[in-house]
C-alpha positions in Angstrom: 130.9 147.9 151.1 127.1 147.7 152.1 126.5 144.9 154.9 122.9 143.8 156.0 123.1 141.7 159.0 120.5 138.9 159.6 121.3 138.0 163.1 118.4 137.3 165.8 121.4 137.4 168.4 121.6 141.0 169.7 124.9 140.7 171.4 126.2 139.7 167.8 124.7 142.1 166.2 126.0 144.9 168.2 129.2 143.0 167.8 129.2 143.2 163.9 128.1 146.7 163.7 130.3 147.8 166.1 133.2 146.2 164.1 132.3 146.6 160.4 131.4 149.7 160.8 135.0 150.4 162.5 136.8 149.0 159.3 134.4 151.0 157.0 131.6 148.7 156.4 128.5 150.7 155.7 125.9 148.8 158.0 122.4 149.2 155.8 120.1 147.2 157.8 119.9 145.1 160.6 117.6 141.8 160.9 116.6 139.6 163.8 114.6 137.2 161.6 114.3 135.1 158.7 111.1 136.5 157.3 111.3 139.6 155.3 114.7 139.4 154.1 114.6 138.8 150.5 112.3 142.0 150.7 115.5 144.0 153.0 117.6 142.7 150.5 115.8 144.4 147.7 115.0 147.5 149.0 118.7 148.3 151.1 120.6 146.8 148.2 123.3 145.3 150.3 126.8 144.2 148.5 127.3 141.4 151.7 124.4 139.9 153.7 126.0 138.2 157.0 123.2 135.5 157.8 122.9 133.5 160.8 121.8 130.0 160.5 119.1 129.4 162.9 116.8 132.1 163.0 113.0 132.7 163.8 110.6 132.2 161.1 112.7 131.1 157.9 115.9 129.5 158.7 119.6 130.7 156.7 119.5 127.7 155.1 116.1 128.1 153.6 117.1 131.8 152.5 120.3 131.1 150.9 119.2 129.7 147.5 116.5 132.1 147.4 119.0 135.3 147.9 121.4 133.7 145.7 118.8 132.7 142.8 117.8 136.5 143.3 120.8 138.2 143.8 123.5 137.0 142.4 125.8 139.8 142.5 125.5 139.9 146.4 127.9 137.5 148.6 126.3 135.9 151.6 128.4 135.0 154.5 127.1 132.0 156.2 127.2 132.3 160.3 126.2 129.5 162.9 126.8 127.6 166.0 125.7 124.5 164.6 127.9 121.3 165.2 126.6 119.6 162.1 129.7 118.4 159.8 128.7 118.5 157.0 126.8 122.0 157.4 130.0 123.8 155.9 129.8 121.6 152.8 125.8 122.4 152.9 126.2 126.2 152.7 129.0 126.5 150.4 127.0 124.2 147.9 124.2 126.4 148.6 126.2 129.4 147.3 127.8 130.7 150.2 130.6 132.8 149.7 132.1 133.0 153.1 131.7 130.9 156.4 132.3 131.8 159.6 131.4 129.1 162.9 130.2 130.5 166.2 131.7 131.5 168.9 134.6 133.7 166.5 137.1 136.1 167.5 136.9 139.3 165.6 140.1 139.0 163.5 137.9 135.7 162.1 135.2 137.8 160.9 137.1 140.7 159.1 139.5 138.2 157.3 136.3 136.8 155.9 135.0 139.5 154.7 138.0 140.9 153.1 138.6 137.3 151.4 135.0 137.5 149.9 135.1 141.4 148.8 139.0 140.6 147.4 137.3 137.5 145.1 134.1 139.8 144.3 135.9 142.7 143.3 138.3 140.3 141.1 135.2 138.5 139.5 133.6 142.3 138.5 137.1 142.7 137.1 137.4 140.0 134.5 133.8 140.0 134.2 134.6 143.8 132.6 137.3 142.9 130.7 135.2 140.3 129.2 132.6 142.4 128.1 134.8 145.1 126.9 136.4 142.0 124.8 133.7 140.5 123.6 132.5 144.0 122.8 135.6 144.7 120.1 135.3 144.7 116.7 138.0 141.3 115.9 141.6 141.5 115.1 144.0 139.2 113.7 145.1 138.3 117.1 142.2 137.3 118.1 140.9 134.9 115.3 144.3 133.7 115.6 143.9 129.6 116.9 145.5 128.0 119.4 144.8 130.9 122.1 143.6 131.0 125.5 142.4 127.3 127.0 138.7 127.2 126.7 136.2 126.0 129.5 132.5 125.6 130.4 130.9 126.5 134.0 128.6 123.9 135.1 126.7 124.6 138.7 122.9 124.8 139.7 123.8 128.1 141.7 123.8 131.2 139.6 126.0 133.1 142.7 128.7 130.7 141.6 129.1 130.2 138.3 129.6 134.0 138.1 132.3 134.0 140.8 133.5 131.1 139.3 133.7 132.9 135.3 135.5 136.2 137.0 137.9 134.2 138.6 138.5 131.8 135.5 138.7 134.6 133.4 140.9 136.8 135.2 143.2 133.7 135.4 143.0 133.3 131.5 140.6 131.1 130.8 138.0 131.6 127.6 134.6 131.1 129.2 132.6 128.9 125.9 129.6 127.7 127.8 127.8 127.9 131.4 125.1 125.0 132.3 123.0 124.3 135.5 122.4 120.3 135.3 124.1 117.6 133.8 122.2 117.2 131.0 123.0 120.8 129.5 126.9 119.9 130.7 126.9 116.9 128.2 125.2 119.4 125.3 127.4 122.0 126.0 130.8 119.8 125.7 129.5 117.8 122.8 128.9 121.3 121.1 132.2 123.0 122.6 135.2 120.2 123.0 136.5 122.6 125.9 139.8 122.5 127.4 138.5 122.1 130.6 135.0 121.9 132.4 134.3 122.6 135.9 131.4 120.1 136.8 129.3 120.8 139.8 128.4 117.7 141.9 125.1 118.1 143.4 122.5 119.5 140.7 118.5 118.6 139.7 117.8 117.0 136.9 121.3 114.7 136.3 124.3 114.8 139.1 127.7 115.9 138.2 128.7 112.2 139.4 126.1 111.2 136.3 127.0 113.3 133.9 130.5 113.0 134.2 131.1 109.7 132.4 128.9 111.1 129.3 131.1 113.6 129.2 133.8 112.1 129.0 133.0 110.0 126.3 131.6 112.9 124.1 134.8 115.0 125.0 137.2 112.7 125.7 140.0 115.4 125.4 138.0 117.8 128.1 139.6 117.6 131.8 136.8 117.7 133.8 137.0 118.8 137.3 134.7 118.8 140.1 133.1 121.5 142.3 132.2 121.1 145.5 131.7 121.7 149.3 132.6 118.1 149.9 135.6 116.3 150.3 135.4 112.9 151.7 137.5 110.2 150.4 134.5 108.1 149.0 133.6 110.9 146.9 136.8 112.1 145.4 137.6 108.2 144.6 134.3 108.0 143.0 134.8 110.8 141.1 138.5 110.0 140.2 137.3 106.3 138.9 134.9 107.7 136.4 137.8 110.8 135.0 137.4 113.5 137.3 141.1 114.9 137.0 140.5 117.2 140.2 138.6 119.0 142.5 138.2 122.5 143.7 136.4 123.3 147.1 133.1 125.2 147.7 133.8 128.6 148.5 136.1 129.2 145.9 138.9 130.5 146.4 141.2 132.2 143.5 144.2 130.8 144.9 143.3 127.5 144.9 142.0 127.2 141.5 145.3 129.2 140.2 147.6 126.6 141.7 145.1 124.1 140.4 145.4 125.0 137.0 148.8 125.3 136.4 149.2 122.0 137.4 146.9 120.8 135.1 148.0 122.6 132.4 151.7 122.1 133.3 152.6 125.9 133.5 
């Protein structure tokens, strides 16, 4: 895998290149500021970008959408010192696909990694197999009703919906519909009546919180579940008292939504 490291630290730097490179990580670039990196990114073509938080010139939080919007096929693993709370919940809503809080120990960083290249390489798996599916002349089999559940992807972040299909494929799931705001999510389960819809909470234009009661009542039979980085209590009861039948957690992690799942659908 092909890392660029965005780290104005040197000590760190040196750190992760010593180390990745150790556990055969092919370091492509390294970075000690925020400006210029969308342009690295283009032109080194990494497969991981490890980006520190507070850097000179444009800040990790600033270039997170941006390298998502842009690259969705790369993962970014978000790195900082920061004491914020809720700046966990920030990144992974962002599109984050990894997180790692300074100071870590090195065992920290190449679980990380592993996690996010084991769920990217599992996405570009199903992702594959969809294609090569979709790509089929149709048998009997599959015109056949009453097959796999069917769901729609709702999330601002590009980055994450397509983890999000890979992993929802791969687990069996029929992918109808993908949507960025709540407005599309109410068109898309009016037109669709999906099994289940996975209903980001923070997005432009209408809120998953908004949408989610017009949903409902256009696709009463949908479960919808939430996505996000945040878990407070006030949020989950919101989301619960308007039919939210669950959550899953920003990054996503297969595990999670697979055990998820087969609760829902009583497997």
């Amino acid at each position: 895998m092909k890392v660029l490291i965005v780290e104005d630290n040197a000590s760190m730097r040196n750190l992760l290149v010593t180390l990745l490179g150790s556990q055969g990580y092919s370091i492509v670039g390294q970075l000690e500021d925020g400006n210029g990196v969308v342009d690295a990114i283009r032109r080194l073509a990494p497969e991981i970008v490890c980006l520190d938080y507070q850097l000179p010139g444009r800040d990790g939080m600033a270039l997170l959408p941006e390298i998502n919007a842009a690259f969705p096929d790369i993962d970014v693993v978000f790195m900082t010192g920061s004491e914020d709370a809720d700046i966990e919940q920030r990144a992974a809503d962002a599109g984050a696909s990894g997180f790692l809080r300074k100071p870590f120990g090195q065992k920290q960083i190449l679980d990380e990694l592993r996690q996010v290249c084991e769920i990217r390489q599992q996405a570009r798996r199903a992702e594959q197999a969809d294609s090569t599916a979709e790509a089929a002349p149709p048998t009997a089999a599959s015109r056949r009703p009453g097959g796999k559940p069917t769901a729609i992807i709702v999330d601002d972040n590009s980055a994450i919906r397509l983890l999000l299909k890979g992993v929802l494929i791969e687990l069996g799931m029929h992918i109808v519909a993908q949507a960025a705001n709540g407005e599309e999510a109410i068109r898309a389960a009016q037109a669709h009546q999906p099994s289940v819809l996975f209903l980001d909470v923070n997005m432009p234009i209408m809120s998953g919180l908004d949408a989610l009661p017009r949903i409902r009542e256009v696709s009463p039979q949908t479960a919808v579940v939430m996505v996000t980085g945040e878990t407070s209590r006030l949020q989950v009861q919101q989301a619960a008292g308007l039919g939210a039948r669950g959550y899953v957690v920003k990054p996503v992690r297969p595990a999670y939504v697979e055990s998820f799942l087969k609760k829902l659908f009583n497997r």
